[in-house]
C-alpha positions in Angstrom: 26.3 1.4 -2.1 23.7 -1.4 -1.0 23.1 -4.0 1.1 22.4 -7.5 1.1 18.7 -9.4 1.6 18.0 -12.2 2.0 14.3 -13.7 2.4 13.1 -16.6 4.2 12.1 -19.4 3.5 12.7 -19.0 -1.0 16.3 -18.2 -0.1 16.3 -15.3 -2.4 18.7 -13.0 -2.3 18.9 -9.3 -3.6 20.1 -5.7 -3.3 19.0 -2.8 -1.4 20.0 0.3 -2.8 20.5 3.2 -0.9 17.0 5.2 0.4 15.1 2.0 -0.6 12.7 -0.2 1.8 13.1 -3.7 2.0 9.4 -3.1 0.4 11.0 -1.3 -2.5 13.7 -3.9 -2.8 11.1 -7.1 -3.0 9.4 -5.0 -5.2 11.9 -4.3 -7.9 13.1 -7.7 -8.2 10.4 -9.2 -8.5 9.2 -10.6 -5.0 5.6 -10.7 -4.3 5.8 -9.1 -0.9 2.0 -9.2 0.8 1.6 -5.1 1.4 -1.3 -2.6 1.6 -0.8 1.1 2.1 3.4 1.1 1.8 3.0 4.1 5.1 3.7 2.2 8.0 -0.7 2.2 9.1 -2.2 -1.2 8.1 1.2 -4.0 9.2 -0.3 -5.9 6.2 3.6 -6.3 5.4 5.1 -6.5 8.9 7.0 -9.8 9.2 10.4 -11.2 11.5 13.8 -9.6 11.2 15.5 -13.4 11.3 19.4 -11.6 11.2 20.9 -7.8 10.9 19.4 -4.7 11.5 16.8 -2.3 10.0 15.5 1.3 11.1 12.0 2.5 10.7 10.7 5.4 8.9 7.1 6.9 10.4 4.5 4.2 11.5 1.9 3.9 13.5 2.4 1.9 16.6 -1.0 -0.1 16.1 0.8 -1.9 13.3 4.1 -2.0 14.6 4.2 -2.0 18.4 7.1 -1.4 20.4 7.1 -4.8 22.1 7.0 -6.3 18.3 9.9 -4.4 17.4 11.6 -5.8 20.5 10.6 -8.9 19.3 12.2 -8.7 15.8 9.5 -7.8 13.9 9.7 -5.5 11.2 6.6 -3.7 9.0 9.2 -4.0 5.8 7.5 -0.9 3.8 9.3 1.8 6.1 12.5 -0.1 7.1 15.7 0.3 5.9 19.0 -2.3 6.7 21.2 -0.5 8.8 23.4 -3.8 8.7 25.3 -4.9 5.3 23.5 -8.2 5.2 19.7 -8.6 6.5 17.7 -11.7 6.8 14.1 -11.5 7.1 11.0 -14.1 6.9 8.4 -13.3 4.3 6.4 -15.7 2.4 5.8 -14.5 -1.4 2.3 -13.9 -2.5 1.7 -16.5 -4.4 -1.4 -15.3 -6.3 0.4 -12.1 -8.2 3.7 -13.9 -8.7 2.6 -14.6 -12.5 0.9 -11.6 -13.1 2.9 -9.1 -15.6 3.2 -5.6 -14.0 3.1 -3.2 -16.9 3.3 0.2 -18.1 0.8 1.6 -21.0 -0.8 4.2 -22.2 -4.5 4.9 -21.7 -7.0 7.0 -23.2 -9.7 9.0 -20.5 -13.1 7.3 -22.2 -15.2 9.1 -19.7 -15.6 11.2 -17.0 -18.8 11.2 -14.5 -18.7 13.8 -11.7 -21.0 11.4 -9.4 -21.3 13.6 -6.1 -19.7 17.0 -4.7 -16.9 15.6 -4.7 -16.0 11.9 -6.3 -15.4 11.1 -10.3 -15.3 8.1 -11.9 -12.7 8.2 -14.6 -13.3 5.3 -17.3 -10.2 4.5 -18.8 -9.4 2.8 -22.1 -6.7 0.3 -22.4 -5.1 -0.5 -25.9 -6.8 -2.5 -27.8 -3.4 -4.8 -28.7 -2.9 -5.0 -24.8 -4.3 -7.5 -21.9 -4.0 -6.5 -18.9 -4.4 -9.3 -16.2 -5.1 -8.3 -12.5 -6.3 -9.5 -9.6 -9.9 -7.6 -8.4 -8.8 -4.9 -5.6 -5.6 -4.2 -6.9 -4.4 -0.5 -8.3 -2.6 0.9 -10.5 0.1 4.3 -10.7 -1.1 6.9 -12.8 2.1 8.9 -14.3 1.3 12.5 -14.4 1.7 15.1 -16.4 4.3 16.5 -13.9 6.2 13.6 -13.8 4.7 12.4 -10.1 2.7 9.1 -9.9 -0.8 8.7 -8.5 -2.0 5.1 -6.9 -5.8 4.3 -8.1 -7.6 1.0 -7.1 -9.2 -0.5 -9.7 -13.0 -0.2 -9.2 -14.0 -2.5 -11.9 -13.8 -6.2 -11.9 -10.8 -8.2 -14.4 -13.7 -9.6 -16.6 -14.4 -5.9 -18.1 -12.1 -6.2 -20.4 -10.7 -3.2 -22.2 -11.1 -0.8 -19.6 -10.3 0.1 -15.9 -12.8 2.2 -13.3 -11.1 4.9 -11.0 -12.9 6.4 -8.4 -11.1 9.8 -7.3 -12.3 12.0 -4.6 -11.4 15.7 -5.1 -8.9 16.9 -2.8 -8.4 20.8 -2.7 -5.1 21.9 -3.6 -4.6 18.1 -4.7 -2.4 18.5 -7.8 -4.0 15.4 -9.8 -7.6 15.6 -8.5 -7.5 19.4 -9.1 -6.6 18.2 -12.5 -9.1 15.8 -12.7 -12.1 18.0 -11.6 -11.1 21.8 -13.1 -8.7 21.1 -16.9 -8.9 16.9 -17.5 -10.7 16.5 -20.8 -11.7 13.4 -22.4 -9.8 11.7 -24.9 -6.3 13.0 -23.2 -3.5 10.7 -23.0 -1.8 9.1 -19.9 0.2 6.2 -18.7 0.1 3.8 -16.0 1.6 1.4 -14.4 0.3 -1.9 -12.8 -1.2 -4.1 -11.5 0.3 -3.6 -8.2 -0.5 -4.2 -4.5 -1.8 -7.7 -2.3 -5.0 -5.9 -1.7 -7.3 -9.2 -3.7 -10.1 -11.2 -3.1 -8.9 -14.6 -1.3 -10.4 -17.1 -3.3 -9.0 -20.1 -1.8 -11.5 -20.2 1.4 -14.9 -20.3 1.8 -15.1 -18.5 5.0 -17.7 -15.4 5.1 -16.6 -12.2 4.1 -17.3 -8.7 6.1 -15.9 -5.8 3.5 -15.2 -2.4 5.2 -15.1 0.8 3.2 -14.6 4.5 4.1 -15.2 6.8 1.0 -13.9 5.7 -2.4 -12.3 2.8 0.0 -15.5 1.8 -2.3 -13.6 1.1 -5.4 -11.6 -1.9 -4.7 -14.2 -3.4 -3.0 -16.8 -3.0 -5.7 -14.4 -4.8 -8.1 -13.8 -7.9 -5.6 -17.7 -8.2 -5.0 -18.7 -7.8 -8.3 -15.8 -10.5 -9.6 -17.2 -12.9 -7.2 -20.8 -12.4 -8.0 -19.6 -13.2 -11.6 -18.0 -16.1 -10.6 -21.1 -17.6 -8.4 -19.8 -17.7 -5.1 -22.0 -18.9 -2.5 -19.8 -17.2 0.2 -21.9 -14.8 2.2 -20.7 -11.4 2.1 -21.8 -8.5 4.0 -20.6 -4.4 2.9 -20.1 -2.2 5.3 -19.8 1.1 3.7 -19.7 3.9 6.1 -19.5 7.8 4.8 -19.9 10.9 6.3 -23.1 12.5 4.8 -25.8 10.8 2.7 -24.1 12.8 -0.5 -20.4 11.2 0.5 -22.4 7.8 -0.7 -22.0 8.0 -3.9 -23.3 5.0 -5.8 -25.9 3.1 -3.1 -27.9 2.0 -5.8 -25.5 -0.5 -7.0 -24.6 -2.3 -3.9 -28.5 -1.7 -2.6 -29.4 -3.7 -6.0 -26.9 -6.9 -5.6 -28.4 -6.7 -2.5 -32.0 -7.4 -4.1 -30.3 -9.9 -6.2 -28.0 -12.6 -4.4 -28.9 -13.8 -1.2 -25.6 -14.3 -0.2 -25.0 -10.8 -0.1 -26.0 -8.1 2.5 -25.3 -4.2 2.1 -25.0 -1.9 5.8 -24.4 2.0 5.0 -23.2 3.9 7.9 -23.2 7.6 8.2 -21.2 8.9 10.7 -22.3 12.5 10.7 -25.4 12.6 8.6 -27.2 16.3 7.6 -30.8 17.0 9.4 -31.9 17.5 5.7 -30.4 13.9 5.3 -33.3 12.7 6.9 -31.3 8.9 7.3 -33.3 6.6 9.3 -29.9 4.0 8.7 -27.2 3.0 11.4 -24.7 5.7 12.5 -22.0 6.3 14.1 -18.1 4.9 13.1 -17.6 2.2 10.9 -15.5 -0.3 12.8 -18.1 0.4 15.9 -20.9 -0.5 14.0 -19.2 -3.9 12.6 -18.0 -4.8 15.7 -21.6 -4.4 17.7 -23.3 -6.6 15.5 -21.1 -9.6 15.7 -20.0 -11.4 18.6 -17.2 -13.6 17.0 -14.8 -12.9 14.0 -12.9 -16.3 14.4 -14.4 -17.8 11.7 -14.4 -15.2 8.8 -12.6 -12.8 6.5 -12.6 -8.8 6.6 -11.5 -6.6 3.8 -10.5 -2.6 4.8 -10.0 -0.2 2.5 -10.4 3.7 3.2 -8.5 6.1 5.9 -5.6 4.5 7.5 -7.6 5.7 11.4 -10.6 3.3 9.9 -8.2 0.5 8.9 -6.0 0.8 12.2 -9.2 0.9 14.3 -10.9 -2.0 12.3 -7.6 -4.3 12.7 -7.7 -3.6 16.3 -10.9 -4.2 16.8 -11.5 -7.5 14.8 -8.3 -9.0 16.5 -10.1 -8.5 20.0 -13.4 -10.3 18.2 -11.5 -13.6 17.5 -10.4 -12.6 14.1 -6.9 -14.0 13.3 -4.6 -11.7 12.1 -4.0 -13.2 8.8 -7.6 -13.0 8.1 -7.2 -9.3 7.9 -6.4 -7.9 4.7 -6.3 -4.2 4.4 -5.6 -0.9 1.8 -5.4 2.3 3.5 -5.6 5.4 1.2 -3.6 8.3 2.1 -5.2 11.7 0.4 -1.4 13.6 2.0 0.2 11.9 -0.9 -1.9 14.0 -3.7 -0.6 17.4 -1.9 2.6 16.5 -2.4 
């Protein structure tokens, strides 16, 4: 059994089959839907309920208040049409529409155990495949159980041939166990992508403030270092807030394309640093810090990647600094899903 959907203003119509999100939906036919963490935390994907009715799964209120809901709005990654028809507004991201989402096989090239508790896997693509994606996007890692893991891409689409992961060890996580105690090199997986609307705007030339909690890092690193490559003269300041100075766990790189483009700043941010630390840098919580050192957002763009409390609180707090909502773009990771 499904229902109808309909999206506004393409006209395009298509199934919802039962259990599916109007996300889901989009995504399976082929709709470029603009979403970020598909859990109800960062609204990157809310949008207006035009006709019919939908019900919502769990999501936080910060990106789908009550008085939006009463107002038709809908955050379409945990709502489901309750109606037989559903009509919704939703402009397609134009960007990925002609990008090929694929599934391939992949060899583990490398892997570098970088701090306590973060590895970089180094994965090798095919060498009769190109794989075109848009910097900050991810991929689904199929695993050996049969589950699927969502990575961002840490490196940028110029490095042809292979794709960074950054993945934090989570105890009891089935894949990251995996990844720290059995993986080996040379193993076999497969993957599927590129997916997500987590990318590097490259249509404004409006300064960029990137926010990233942990490996938030990854997609972030592959959006600054595309558009280093590509010479933009944007100015672009990274915020990258952890909680100890071993949770930062590649400084270096972002402290040198700080010595190297003037365009480009780099603001660590411990929010619980060690005595043996020693940090003499700013503290305290990540949006906080952003927020006290700039009076007004209204005239730039902020990219949030890292725990959905950071990205909530960031989106809240940028919106009250003159930032316009559609100059947030966000990707919040959820660690939960790796314990399932």
């Amino acid at each position: 059994m499904s229902q109808q959907l309909t999206i506004e203003p393409s006209g395009q119509q298509l199934s919802v089959f039962e259990g599916e999100t109007l996300l889901d939906a989009a995504m399976r036919e082929g709709f470029n839907m603009p979403y970020g963490c598909k859990n109800g935390s960062c609204g990157a994907c809310k949008g207006k309920v035009l006709s019919g009715e939908v019900v919502h799964g769990d999501h936080s209120e910060t990106a789908l208040s009550l008085a939006e809901q009463e107002q038709g709005y809908a955050l379409f990654c945990c709502a489901t049409p309750v109606s037989e028809q559903v009509s919704i507004e939703c402009r397609e991201v134009s960007a990925t529409k002609d990008i090929q989402i694929k599934t391939l096989p992949t060899r583990i090239e490398r892997i570098e155990k970088v701090s306590p508790d973060v590895a970089i896997l180094t994965l090798k693509l095919p060498s009769t495949e190109k794989l075109t994606y848009l910097a900050g996007q991810y991929i689904d890692i199929h695993t050996k159980t049969g589950k699927k893991r969502s990575f961002s891409i840490a490196n940028p689409p110029h490095h042809e041939g292979f794709l960074q992961l950054h993945i934090r060890h989570i105890d009891g996580g089935e894949f990251s166990d995996y990844v720290w105690n059995t993986m080996k090199e040379r193993e076999i997986f497969r993957f599927t992508g590129p997916l997500g609307s987590f990318f590097l705007r490259e249509d404004s030339d409006k300064p960029i403030l990137f926010l990233a909690t942990g490996t938030g890092f990854a997609p972030i690193k592959g959006m600054i270092e595309h558009a280093l490559a590509n010479h933009t003269q944007r100015e672009m300041v990274l915020y990258w807030g952890c909680r100890t100075l071993a949770d930062l766990y590649m400084p270096e790189l972002p402290s040198q394309w700080q010595q190297l483009y003037p365009n480009f700043t780099f603001i660590p941010v411990l929010s619980d640093p060690k005595p043996e630390d020693q940090w003499q840098g700013r503290t305290g919580f990540l949006h906080e810090v952003v927020l006290a050192d700039f009076a007004s957002l209204a005239h730039y763009q902020v990219y949030a990647c890292g725990s959905p409390m950071m990205v909530e609180a960031a989106y809240t707090g940028c919106l009250s600094h003159q930032l316009p909502s559609d100059a947030f773009f966000s990707d919040a990771f959820f660690t939960s899903k790796d314990l399932k």
